[in-house]
MARTORPA-781397 format. One record per residue (C-alpha): x, y, z; residue number from 0. Coordinates in nm, 3 decimals. Example, Ala and Ser with C-alpha at 12.3 -4.5 7.8 and 13.67 -1.06 7.14 Angstrom:
REM MARTORPA-781397
SITE         X         Y         Z   pos
SITE     1.230    -0.450     0.780     0
SITE     1.367    -0.106     0.714     1
This chain:
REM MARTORPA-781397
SITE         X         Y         Z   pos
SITE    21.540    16.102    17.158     0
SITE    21.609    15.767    16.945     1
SITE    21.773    15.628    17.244     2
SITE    21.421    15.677    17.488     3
SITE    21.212    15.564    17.209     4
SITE    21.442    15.257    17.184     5
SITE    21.353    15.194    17.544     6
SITE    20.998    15.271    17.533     7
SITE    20.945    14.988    17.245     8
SITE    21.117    14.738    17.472     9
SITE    20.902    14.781    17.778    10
SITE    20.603    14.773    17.543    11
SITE    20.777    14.422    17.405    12
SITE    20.831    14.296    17.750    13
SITE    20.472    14.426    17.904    14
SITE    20.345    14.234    17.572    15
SITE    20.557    13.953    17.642    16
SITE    20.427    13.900    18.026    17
SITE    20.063    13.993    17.938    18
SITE    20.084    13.696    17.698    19
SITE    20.259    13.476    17.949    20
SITE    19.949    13.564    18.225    21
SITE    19.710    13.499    17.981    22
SITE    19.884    13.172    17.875    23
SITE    19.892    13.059    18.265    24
SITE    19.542    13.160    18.338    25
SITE    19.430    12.935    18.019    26
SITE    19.639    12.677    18.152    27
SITE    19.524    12.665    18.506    28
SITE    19.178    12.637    18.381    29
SITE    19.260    12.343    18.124    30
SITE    19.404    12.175    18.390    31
SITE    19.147    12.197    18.631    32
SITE    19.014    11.812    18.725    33
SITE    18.612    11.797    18.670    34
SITE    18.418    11.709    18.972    35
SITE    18.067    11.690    18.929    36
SITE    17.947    11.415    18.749    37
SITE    17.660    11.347    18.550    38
SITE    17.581    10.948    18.517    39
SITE    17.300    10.776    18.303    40
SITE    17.143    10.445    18.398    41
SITE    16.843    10.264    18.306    42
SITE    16.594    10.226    18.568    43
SITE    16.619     9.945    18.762    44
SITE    16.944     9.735    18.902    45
SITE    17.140     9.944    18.709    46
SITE    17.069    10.277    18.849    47
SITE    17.053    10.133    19.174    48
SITE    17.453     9.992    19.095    49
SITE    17.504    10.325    19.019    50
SITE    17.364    10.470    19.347    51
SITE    17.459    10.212    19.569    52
SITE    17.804    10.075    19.460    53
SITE    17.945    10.353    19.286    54
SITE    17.854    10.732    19.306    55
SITE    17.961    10.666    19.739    56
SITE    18.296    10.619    19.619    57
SITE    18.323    10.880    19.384    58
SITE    18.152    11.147    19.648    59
SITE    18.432    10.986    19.902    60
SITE    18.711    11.073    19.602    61
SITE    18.576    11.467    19.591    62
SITE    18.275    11.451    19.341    63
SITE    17.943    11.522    19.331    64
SITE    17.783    11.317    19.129    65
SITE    17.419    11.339    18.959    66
SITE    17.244    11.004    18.837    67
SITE    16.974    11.041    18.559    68
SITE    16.763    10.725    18.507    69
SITE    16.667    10.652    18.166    70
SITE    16.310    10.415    18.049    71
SITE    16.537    10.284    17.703    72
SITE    16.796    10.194    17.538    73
SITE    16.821    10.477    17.267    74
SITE    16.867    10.820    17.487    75
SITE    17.171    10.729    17.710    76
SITE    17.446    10.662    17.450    77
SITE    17.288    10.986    17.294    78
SITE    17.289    11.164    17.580    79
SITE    17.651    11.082    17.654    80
SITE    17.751    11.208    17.308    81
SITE    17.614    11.558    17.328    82
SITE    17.781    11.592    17.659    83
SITE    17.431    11.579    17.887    84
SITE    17.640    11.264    18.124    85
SITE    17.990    11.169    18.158    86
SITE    17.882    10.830    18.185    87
SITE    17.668    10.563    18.167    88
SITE    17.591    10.235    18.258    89
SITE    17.287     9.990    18.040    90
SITE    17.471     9.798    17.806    91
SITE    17.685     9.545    17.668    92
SITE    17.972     9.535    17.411    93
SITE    17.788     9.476    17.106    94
SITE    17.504     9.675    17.146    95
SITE    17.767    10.003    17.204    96
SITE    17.940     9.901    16.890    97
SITE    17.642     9.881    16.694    98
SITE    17.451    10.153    16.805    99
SITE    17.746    10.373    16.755   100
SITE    17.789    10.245    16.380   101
SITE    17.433    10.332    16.308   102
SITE    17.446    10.697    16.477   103
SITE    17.832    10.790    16.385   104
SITE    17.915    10.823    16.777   105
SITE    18.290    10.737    16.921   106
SITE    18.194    10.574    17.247   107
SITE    18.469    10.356    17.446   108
SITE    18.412    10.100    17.735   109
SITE    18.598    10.174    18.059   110
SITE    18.534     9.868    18.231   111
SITE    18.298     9.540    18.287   112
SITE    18.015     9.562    18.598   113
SITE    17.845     9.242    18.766   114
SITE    17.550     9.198    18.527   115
SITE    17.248     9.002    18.554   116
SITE    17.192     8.721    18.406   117
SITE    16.942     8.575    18.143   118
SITE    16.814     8.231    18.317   119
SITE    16.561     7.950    18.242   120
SITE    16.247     7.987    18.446   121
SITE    15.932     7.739    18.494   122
SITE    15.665     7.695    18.744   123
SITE    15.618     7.380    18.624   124
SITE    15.895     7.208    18.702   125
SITE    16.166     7.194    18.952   126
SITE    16.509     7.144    18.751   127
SITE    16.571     7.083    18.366   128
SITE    16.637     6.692    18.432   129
SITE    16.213     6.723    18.508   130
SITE    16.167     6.895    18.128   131
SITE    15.885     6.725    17.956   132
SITE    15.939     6.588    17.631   133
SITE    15.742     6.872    17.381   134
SITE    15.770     7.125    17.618   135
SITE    15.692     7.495    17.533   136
SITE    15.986     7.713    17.628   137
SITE    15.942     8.068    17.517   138
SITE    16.261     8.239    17.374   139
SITE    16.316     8.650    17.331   140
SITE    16.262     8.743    16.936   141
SITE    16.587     8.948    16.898   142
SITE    16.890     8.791    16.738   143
SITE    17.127     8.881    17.066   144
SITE    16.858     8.775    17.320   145
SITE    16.803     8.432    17.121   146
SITE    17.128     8.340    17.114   147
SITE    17.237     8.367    17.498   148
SITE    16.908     8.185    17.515   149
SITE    17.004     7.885    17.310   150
SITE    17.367     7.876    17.464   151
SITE    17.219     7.786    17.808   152
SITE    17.032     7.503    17.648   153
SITE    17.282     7.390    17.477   154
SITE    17.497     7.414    17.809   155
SITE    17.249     7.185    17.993   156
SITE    17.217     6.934    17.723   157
SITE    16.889     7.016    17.604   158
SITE    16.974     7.124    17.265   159
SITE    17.300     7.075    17.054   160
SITE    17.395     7.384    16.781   161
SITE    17.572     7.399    16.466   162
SITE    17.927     7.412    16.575   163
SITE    17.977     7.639    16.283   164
SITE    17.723     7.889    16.381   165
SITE    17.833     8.189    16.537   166
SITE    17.776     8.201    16.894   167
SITE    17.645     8.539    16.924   168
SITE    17.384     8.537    16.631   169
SITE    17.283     8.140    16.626   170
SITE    16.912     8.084    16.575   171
SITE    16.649     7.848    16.603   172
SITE    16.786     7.724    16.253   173
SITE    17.102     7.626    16.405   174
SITE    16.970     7.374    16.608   175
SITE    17.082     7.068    16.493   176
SITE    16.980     6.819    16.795   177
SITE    16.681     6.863    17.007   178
SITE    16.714     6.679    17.272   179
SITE    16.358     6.728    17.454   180
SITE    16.206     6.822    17.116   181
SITE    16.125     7.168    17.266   182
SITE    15.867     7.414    17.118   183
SITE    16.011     7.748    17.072   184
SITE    15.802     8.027    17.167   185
SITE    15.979     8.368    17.008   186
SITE    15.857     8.678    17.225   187
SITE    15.969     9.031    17.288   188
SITE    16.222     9.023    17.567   189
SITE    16.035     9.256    17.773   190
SITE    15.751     9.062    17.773   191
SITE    15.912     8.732    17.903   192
SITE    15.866     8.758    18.255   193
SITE    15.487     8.742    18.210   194
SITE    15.474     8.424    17.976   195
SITE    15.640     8.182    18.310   196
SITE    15.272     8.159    18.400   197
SITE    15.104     8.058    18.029   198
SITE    15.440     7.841    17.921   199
SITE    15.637     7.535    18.073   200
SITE    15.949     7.753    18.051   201
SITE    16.052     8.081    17.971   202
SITE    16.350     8.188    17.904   203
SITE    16.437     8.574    18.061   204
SITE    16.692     8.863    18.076   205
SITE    16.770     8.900    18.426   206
SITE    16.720     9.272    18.348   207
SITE    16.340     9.205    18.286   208
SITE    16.370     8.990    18.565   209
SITE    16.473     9.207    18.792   210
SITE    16.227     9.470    18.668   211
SITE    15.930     9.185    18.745   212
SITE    16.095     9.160    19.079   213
SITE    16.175     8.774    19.003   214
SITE    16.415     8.613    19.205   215
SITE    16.760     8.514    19.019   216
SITE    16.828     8.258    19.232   217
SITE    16.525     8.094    19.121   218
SITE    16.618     8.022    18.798   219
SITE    16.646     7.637    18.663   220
SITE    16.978     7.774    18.540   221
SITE    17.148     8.093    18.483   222
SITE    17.353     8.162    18.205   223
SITE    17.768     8.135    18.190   224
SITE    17.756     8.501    18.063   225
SITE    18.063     8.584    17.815   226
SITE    18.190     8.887    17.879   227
SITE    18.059     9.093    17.579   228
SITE    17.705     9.009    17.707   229
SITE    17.796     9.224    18.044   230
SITE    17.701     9.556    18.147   231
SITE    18.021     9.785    18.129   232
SITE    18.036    10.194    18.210   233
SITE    18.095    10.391    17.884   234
SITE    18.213    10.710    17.796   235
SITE    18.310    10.914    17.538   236
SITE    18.567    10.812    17.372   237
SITE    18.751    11.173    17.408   238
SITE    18.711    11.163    17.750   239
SITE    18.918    10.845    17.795   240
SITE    19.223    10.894    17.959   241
SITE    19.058    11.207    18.164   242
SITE    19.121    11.170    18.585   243
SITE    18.737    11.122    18.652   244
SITE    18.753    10.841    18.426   245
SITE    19.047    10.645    18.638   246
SITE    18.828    10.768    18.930   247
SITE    18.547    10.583    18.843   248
SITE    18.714    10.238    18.708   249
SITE    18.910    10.300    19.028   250
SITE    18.608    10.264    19.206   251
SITE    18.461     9.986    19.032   252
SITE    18.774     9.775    19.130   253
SITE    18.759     9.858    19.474   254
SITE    18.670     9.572    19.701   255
SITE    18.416     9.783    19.850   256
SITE    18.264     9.820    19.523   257
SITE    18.205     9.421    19.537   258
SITE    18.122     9.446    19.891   259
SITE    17.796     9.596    19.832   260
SITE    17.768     9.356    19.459   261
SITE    17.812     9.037    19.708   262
SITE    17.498     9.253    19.940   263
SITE    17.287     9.394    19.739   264
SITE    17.286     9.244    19.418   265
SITE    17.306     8.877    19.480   266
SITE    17.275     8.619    19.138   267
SITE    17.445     8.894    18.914   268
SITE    17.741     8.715    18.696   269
SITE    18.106     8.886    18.782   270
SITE    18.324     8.976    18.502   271
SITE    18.643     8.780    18.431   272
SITE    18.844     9.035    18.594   273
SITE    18.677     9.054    18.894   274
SITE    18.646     8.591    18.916   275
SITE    19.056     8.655    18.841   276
SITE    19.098     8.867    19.093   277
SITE    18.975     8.579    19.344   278
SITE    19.144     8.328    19.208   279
């Protein structure tokens, strides 16, 4: 009797052992089962059209389907990433992400720089800056990131000379320390830029806004050198980092057909330093 109740309690060991094994190799087949539909956030405009046009294609061609969900502001994407509504999304630059996700506790990570477009100098009323007008009314967006790739392109063309100990991502009218063409600042809301180029002798404009105004770029008295951290990059979730779909998409984004259809369809829009050293 001991002897079959010895070997009934190790076939109930051994049925509990492989029970536990199944279950452990079902749970593992569905951890390790790749995610393949998609959910990316854009603002309306260029950006959602990159999205569309540039980069959910090659993501469908890699397996995915992929859903794009156009957003009117700047607030409800990063939030929207971080209660898992997208995977990705694509509005903003590098200091706005680390900012906004200081102010709302959120772990967001870039995965890589896009083409963005860029903030340039704009005038009906004259043809290049050699033709500015001593006095001339240039009107400048009223937030501190805005203002200061605005005053970097006039300092660039040699209309205006800044404190060299200012920092070059929050200088400010009070930083100018030369003024060349002794140019009126204007201060304005960015959005409402491309509707002063009428009312002022130049304007100074996001080439978001631009776009949205349907402005041409390549009508600009000058466009901006753009430093990296001003560009548009995809971001993610910081947990989701090193997940496949999130090689898949920089993998797309460094495609050359990825730029084939930048160099198309969105002509004027400033290329990364990775992409210019890829060129090179």
């Amino acid at each position: 009797m001991k002897k079959w109740l010895t070997v009934l309690a190790l076939l109930l060991v051994f049925g509990a052992l492989a029970a536990c094994g199944n279950s452990n190799s079902a749970s593992s087949g569905a951890d390790s089962k790749e995610k393949k539909e998609l959910t990316i956030g854009a603002t309306s405009g260029p950006y959602s059209d990159m999205v569309n046009k540039a980069i959910k294609p090659l993501l469908e061609k890699k397996g995915y389907k992929v859903k794009v969900v156009e957003f009117s502001d700047y607030i409800q994407p990063n939030l929207a990433l971080a209660n898992g509504d997208l995977d990705a999304n694509l509005f903003q630059h590098k200091i706005y992400m680390e900012n906004f996700a200081k102010e709302h506790n959120l772990d967001l990570s870039e995965v890589i720089v896009v083409p963005t477009a860029p903030m340039g100098i704009y005038s009906n009323k004259f043809k290049s800056l050699d033709d500015v007008a001593d006095g001339s009314e240039i009107a400048i967006p009223n937030d501190p990131t805005n203002l200061a790739r605005a005053l970097l392109i006039l300092q660039d063309h040699g209309l205006i000379q800044l404190d060299p100990s200012a920092n070059p991502l929050t200088v400010s009218e009070k930083d100018v320390k030369e003024n060349v063409k002794h140019l009126q600042f204007k201060p304005i809301e960015a959005g409402q830029l491309p509707r002063t180029v009428e009312g002022v002798d130049l304007a100074a404009v996001p080439g978001n806004f631009a776009l949205a105004a349907k402005m041409d770029l390549t009508s600009a008295l000058a466009l901006e050198n753009m430093p990296d951290d001003y560009r548009n990059r995809i971001v993610v979730n910081t947990k989701d980092l090193n997940e496949p779909f999130v090689k898949d998409i920089k993998e797309a984004v460094e495609s050359k057909e990825f730029e084939a259809v930048i160099d198309k369809e969105f002509q004027g829009f400033g290329k990364p330093k990775w992409m210019l050293e890829r060129q090179n």
